[in-house]
VOPAVO-101653 format. One line per 8 residues: number of its first residue (from 1); their letters; for each residue x, y, z of N, C-alpha, C. Coordinates in nm, 2 decimals. Example, Ala and Ser with C-alpha at 12.3 -4.5 7.8 and 13.67 -1.06 7.14 Angstrom:
1 = AS = 1.32 -0.57 0.78 1.23 -0.45 0.78 1.32 -0.33 0.78 ~ 1.28 -0.22 0.71 1.37 -0.11 0.71 1.29 0.00 0.79 $
This chain:
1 = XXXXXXXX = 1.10 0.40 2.69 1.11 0.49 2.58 0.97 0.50 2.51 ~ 0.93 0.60 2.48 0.80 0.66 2.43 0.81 0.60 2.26 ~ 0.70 0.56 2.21 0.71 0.51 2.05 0.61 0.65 1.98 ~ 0.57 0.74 2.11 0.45 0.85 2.01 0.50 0.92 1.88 ~ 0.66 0.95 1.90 0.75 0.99 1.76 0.69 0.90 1.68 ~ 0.78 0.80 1.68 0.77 0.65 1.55 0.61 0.70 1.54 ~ 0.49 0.65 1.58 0.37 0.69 1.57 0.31 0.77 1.48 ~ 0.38 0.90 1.53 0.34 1.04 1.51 0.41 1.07 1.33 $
9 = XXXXXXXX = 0.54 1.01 1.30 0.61 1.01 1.19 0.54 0.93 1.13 ~ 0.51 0.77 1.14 0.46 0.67 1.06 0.33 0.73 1.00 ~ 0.23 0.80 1.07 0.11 0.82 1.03 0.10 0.92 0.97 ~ 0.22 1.02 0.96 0.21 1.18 0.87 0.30 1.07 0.74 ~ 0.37 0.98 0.73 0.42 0.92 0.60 0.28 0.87 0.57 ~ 0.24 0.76 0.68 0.11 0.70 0.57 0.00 0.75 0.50 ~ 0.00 0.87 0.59 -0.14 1.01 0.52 -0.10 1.05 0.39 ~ 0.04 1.06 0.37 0.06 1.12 0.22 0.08 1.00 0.13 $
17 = XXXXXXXX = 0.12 0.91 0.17 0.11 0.79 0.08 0.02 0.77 0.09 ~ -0.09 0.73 0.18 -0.25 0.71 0.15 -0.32 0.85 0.01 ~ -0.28 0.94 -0.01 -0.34 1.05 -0.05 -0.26 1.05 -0.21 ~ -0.10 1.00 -0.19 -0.06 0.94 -0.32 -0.11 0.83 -0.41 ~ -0.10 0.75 -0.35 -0.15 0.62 -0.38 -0.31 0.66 -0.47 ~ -0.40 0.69 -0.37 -0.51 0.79 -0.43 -0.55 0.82 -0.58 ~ -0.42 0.95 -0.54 -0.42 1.03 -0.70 -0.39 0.92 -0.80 ~ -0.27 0.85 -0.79 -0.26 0.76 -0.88 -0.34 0.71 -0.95 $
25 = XXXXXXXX = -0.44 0.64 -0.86 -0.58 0.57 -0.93 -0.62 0.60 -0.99 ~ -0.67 0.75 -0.94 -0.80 0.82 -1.00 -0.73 0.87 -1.14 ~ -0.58 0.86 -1.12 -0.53 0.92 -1.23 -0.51 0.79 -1.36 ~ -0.52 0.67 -1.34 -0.52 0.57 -1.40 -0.65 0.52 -1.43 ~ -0.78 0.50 -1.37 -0.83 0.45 -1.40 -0.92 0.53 -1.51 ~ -0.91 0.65 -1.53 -0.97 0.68 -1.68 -0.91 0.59 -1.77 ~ -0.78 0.60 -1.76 -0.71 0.60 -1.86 -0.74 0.42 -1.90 ~ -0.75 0.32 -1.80 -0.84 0.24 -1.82 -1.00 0.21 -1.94 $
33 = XXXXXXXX = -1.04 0.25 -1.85 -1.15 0.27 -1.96 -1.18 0.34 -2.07 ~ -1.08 0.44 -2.12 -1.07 0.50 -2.26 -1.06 0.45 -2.36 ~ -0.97 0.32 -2.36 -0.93 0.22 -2.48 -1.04 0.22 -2.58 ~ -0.99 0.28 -2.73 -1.07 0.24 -2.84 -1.10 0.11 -2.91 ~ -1.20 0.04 -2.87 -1.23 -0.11 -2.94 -1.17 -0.12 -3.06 ~ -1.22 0.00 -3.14 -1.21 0.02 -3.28 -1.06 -0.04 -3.35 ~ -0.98 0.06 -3.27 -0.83 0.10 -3.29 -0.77 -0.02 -3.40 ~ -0.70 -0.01 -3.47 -0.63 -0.07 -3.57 -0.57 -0.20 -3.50 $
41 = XXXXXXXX = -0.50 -0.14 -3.40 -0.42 -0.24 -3.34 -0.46 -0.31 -3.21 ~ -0.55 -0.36 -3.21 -0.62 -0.42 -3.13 -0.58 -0.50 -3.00 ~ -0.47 -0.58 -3.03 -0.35 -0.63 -2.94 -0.29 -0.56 -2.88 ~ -0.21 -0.43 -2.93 -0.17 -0.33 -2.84 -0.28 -0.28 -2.75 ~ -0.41 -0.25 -2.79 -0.52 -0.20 -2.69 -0.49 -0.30 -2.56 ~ -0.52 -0.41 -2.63 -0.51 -0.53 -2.50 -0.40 -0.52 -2.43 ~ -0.26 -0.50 -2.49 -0.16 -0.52 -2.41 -0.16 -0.42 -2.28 ~ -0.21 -0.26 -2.34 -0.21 -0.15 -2.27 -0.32 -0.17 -2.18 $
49 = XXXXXXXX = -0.43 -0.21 -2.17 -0.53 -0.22 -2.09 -0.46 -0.34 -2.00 ~ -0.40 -0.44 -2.03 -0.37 -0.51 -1.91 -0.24 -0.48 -1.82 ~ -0.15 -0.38 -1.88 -0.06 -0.35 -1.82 -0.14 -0.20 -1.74 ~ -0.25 -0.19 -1.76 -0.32 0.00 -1.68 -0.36 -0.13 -1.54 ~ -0.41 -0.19 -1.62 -0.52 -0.29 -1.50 -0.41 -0.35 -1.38 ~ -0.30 -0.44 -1.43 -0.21 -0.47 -1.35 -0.12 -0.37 -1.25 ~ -0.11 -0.29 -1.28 -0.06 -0.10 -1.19 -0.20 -0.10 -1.11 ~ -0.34 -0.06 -1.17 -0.41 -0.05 -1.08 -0.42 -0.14 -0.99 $
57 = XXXXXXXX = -0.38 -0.29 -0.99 -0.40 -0.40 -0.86 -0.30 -0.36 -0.81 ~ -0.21 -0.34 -0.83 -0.07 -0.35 -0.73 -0.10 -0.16 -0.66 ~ -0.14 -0.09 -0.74 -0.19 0.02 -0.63 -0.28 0.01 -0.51 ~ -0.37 -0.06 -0.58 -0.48 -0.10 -0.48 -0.46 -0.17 -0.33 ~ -0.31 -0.26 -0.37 -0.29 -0.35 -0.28 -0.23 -0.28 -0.20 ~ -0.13 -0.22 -0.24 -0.05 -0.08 -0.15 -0.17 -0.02 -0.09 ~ -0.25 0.03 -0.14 -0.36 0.16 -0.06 -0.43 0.05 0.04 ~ -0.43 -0.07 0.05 -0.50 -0.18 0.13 -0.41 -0.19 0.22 $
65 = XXXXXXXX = -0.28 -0.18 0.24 -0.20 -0.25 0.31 -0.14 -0.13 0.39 ~ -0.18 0.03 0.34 -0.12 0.17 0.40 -0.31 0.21 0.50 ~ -0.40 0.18 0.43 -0.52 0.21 0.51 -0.50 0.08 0.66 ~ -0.45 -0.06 0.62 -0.47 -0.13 0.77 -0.37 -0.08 0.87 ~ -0.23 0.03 0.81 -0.17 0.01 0.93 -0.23 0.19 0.97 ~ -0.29 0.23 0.88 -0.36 0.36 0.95 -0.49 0.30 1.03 ~ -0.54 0.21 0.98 -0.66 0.16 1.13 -0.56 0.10 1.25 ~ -0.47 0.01 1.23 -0.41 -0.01 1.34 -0.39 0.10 1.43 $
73 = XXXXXXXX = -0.30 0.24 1.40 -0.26 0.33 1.45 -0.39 0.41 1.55 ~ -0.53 0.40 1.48 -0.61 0.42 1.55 -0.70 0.36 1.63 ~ -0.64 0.21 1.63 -0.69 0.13 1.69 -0.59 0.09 1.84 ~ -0.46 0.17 1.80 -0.38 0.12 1.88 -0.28 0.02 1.89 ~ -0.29 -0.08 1.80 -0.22 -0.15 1.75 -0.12 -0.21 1.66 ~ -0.10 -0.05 1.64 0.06 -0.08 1.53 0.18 -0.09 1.60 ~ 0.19 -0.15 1.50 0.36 -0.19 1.54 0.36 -0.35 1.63 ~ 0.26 -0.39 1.61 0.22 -0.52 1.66 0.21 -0.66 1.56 $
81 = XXXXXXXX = 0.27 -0.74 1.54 0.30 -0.85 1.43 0.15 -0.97 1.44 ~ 0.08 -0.96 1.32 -0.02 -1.01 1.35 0.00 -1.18 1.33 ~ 0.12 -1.19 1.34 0.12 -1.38 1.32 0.16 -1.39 1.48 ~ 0.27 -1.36 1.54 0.32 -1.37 1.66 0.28 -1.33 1.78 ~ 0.19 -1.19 1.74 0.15 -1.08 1.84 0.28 -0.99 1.89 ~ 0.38 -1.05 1.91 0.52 -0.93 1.96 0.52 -0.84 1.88 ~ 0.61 -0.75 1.92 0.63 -0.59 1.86 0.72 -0.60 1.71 ~ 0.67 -0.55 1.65 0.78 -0.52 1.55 0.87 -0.45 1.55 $
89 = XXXXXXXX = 1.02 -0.43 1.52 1.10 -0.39 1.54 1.12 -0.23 1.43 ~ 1.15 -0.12 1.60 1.13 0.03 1.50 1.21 0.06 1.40 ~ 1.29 -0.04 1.39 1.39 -0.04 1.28 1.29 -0.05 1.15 ~ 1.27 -0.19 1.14 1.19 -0.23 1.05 1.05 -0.14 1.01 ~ 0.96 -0.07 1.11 0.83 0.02 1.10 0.92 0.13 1.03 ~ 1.02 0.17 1.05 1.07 0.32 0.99 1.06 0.30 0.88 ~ 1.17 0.17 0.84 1.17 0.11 0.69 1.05 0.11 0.60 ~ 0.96 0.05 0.65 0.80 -0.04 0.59 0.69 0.00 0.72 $
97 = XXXXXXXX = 0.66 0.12 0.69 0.59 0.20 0.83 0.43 0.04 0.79 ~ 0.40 0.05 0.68 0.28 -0.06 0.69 0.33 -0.22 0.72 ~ 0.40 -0.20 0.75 0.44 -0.37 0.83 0.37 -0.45 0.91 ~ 0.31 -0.55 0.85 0.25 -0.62 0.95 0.26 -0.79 1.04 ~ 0.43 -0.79 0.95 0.46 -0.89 1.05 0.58 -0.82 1.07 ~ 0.62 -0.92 1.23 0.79 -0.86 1.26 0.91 -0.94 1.19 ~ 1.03 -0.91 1.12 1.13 -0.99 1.07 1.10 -1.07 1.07 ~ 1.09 -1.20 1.20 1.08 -1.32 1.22 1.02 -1.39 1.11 $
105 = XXXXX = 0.90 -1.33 1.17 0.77 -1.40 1.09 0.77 -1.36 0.95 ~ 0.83 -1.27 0.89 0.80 -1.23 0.72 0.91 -1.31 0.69 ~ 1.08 -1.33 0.77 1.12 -1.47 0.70 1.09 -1.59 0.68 ~ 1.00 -1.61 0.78 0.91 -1.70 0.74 0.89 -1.78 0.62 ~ 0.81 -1.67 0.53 0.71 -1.63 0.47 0.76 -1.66 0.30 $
């Protein structure tokens, strides 16, 4: 059985998630560094600047983790479990197209 579908699907999802993910940023990190020192409420600044900052890691981590399985794909190596080496299961890549271990090994984990 041919995986070029699974492939061909996984990397038109990851292109628009890579290109989501993106916007997001760019759309957050102004909003990052706008915060008025000044502002009355000084603690709310903080709280909002650490909850912009904490969104921006966890996007980052996503756009990190959608860019490796788009190099894998052009490296040839998706869908391959980098603790075990075996295939990951197409079940699970449909699920979590950036997957980089197989079941096994992420219960592991």
């Amino acid at each position: 059985m041919s995986t070029q579908p699974l492939t061909d699907q996984a990397r038109s999802y990851l292109e628009r998630e890579q290109a989501d993910l993106r916007h997001q940023l760019s759309e957050l990190r102004p909003g990052t560094e706008g915060y008025d020192n000044n502002f009355a409420d000084s603690s709310q600044v903080t709280a909002e600047r650490g909850e912009a900052e904490a969104l921006a890691a966890k996007l980052e981590e996503a756009l990190a983790e959608v860019d490796n399985a788009l190099e894998k794909l052009d490296a040839g190596t998706y869908g391959v479990c980098e603790e075990c080496g075996r295939g990951i299961a197409p079940a699970r890549l449909e699920a979590k197209p950036e997957a980089r271990l197989c079941i096994d090994c992420a219960s592991k984990r």
